[in-house]
TORKEFI-762159 format. One record per atom (N, C-alpha, C, CB): residue number from 0; residue in one letter; atom name; x, y, z. Coordinates in Angstrom, 1 decimal, padded with zeros to 4 digits, m for minus. Glycine has a CB too. Example, Ala and Ser with C-alpha at 12.3 -4.5 7.8 and 13.67 -1.06 7.14 Angstrom:
% TORKEFI-762159
0_A_N_013.2_m005.7_007.8 .
0_A_CA_012.3_m004.5_007.8 .
0_A_C_013.2_m003.3_007.8 .
0_A_CB_011.3_m004.5_009.0 .
1_S_N_012.8_m002.2_007.1 .
1_S_CA_013.7_m001.1_007.1 .
1_S_C_012.9_000.0_007.9 .
1_S_CB_014.1_m000.6_005.7 .
% end
This chain:
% TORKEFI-762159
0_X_N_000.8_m001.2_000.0 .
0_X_CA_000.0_000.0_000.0 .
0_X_C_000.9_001.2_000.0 .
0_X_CB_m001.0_000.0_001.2 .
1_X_N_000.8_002.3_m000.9 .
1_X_CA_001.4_003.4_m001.2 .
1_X_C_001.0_004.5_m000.2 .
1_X_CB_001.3_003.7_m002.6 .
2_X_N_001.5_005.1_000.5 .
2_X_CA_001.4_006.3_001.2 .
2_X_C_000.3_007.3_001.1 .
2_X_CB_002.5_006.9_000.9 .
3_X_N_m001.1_007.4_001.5 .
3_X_CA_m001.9_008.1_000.7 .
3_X_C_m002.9_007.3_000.0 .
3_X_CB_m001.1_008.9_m000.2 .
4_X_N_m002.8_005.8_000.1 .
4_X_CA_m003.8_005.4_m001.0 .
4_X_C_m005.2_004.8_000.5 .
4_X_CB_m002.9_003.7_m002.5 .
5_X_N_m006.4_004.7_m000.6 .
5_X_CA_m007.1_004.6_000.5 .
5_X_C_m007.5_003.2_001.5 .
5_X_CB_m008.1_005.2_000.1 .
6_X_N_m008.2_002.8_001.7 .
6_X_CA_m008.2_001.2_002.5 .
6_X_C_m009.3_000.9_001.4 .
6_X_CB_m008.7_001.1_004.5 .
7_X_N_m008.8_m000.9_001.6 .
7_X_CA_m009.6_m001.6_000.7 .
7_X_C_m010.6_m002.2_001.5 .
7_X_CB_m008.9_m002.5_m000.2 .
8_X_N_m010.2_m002.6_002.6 .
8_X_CA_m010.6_m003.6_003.8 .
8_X_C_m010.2_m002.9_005.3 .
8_X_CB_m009.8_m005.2_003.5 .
9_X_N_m011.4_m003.8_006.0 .
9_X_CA_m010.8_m003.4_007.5 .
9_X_C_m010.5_m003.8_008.4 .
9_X_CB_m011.1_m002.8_008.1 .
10_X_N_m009.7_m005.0_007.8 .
10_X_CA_m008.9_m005.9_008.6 .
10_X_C_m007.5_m005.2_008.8 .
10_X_CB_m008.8_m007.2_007.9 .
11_X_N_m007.3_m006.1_010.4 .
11_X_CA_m006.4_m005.1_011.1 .
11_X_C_m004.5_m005.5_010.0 .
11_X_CB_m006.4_m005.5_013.5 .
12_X_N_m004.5_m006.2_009.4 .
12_X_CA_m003.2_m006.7_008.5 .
12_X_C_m003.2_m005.2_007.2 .
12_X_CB_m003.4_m008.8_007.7 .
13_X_N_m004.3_m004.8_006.9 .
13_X_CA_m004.5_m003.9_005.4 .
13_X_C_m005.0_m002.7_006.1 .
13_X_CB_m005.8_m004.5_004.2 .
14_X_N_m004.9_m002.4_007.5 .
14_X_CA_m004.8_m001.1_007.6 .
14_X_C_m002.9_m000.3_007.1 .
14_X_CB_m005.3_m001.1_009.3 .
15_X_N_m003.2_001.0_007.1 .
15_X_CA_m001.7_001.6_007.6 .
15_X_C_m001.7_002.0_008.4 .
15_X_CB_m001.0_002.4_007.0 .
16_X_N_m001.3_001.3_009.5 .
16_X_CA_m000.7_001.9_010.5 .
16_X_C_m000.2_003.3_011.2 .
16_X_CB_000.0_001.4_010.3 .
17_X_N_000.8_003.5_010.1 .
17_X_CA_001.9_004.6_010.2 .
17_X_C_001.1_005.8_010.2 .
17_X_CB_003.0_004.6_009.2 .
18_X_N_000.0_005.9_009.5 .
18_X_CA_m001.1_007.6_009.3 .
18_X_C_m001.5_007.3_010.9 .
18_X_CB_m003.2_007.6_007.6 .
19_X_N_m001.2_008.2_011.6 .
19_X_CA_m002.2_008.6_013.0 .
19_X_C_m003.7_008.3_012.7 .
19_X_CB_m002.2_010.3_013.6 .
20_X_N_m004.4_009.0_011.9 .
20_X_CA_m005.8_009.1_011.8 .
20_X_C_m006.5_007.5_011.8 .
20_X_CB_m006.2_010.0_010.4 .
21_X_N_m005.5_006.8_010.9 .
21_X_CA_m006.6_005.5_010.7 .
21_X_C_m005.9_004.6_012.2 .
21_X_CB_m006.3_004.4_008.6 .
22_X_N_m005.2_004.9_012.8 .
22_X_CA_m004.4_004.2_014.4 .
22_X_C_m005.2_004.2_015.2 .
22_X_CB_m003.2_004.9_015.2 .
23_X_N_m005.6_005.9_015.5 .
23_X_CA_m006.8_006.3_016.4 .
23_X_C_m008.1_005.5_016.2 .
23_X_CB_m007.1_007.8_016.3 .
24_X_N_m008.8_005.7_014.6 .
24_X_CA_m010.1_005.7_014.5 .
24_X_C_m010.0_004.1_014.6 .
24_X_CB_m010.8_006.4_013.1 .
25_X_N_m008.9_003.3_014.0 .
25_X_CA_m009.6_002.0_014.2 .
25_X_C_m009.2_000.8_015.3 .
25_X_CB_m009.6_001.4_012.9 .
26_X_N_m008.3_001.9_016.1 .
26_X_CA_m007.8_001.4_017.3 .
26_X_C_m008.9_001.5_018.3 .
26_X_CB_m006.6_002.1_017.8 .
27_X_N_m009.6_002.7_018.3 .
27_X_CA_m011.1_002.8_019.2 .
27_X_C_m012.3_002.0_018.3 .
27_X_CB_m011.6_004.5_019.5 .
28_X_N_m012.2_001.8_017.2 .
28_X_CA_m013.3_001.0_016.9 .
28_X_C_m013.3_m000.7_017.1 .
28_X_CB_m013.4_001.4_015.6 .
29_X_N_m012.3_m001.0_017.1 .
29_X_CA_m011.1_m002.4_017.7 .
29_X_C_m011.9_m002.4_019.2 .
29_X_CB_m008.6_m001.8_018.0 .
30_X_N_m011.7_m001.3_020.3 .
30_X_CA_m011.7_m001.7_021.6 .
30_X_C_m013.2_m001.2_021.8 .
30_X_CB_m010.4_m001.1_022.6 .
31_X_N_m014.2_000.0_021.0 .
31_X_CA_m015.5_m000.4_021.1 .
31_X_C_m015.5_m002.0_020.9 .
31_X_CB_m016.4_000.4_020.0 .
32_X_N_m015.9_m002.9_019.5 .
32_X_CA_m016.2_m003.2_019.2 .
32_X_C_m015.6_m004.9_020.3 .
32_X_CB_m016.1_m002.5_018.1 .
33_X_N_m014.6_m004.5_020.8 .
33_X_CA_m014.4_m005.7_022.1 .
33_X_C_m015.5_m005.6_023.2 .
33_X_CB_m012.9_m005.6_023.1 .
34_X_N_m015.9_m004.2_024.0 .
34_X_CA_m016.4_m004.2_024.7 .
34_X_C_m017.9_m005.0_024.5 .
34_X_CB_m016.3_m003.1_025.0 .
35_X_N_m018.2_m004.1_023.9 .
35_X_CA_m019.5_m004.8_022.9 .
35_X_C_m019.3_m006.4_022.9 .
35_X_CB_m019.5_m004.1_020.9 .
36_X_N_m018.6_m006.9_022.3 .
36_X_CA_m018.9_m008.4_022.4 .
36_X_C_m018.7_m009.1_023.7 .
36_X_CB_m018.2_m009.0_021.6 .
37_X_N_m017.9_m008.3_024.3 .
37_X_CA_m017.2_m009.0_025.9 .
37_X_C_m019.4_m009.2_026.5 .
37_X_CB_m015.7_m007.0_027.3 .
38_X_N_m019.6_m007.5_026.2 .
38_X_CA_m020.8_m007.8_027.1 .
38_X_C_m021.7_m008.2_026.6 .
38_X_CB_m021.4_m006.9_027.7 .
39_X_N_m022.3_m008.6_025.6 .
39_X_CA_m022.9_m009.8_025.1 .
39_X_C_m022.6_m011.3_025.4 .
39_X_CB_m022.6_m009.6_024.0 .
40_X_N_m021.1_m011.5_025.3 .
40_X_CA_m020.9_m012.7_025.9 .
40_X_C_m021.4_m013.1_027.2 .
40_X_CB_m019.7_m012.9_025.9 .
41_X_N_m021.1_m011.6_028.2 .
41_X_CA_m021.3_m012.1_029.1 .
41_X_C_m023.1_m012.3_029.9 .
41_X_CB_m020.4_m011.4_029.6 .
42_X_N_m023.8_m011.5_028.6 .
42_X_CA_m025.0_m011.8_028.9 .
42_X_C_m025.9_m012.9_028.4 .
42_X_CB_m025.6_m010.8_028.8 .
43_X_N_m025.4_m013.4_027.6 .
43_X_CA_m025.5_m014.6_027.2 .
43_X_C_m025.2_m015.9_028.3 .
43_X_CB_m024.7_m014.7_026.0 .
44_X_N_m023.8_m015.7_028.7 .
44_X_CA_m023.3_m016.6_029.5 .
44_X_C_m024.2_m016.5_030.6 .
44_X_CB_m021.9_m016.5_029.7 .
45_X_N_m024.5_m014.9_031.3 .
45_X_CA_m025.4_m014.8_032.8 .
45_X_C_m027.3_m015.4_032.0 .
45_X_CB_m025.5_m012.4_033.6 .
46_X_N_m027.8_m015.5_031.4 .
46_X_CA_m028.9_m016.0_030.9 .
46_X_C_m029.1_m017.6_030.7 .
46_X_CB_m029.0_m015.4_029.8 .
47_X_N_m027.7_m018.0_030.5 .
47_X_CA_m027.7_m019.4_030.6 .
47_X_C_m027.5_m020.4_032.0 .
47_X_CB_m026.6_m019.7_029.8 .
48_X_N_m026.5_m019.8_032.8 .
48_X_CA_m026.4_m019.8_034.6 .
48_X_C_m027.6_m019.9_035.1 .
48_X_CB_m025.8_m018.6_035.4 .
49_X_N_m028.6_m018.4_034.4 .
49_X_CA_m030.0_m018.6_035.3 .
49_X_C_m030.8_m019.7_035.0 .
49_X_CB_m031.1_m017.5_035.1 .
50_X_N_m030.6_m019.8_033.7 .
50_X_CA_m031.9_m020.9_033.1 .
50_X_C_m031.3_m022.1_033.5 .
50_X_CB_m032.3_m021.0_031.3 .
51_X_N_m030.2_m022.4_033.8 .
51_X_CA_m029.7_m024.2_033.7 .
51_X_C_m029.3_m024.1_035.5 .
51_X_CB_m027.9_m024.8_032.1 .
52_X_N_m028.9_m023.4_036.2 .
52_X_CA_m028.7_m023.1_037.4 .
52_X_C_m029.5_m024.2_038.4 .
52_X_CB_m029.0_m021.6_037.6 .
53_X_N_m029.1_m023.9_039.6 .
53_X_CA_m029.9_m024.3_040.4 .
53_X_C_m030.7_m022.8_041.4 .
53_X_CB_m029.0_m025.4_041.2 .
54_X_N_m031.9_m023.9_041.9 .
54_X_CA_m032.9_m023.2_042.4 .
54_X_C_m034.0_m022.9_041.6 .
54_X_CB_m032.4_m022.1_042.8 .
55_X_N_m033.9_m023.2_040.1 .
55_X_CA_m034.6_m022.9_038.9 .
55_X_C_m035.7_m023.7_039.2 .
55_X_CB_m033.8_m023.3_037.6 .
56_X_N_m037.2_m023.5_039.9 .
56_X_CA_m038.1_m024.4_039.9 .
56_X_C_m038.9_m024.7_038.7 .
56_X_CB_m038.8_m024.2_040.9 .
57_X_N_m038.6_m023.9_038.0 .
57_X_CA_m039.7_m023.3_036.7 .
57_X_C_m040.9_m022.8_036.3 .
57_X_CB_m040.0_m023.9_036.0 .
58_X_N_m041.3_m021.7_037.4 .
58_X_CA_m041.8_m021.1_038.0 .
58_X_C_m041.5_m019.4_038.0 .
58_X_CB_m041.7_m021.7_039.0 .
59_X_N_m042.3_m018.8_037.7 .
59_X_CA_m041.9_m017.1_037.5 .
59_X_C_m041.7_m016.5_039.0 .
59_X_CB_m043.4_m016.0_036.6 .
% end
């Protein structure tokens, strides 16, 4: 990739790096985009504890 040319993809191997702008933007879009799944996982995972858990009589 030549100095100036634009992105084809946005995977983290076909970024450039070296421009600040695309470091920042897709370094915070990188660690949004962890949080976001972290807490999904983990509400998935807390939804499954309740339902398969104990104490679960099946009962509201």
């Amino acid at each position: 990739m030549q100095h100036g040319e634009t992105l084809h993809t946005a995977l983290p191997w076909d970024i450039p790096w070296w421009m600040p702008d695309h470091s920042i933007f897709f370094g915070v879009l990188y660690i949004a985009l962890g949080v976001v799944g972290m807490g999904v996982g983990y509400v998935i995972m807390k939804g499954v504890a309740d339902t398969w858990g104990k104490g679960n009589d099946g009962g509201h």
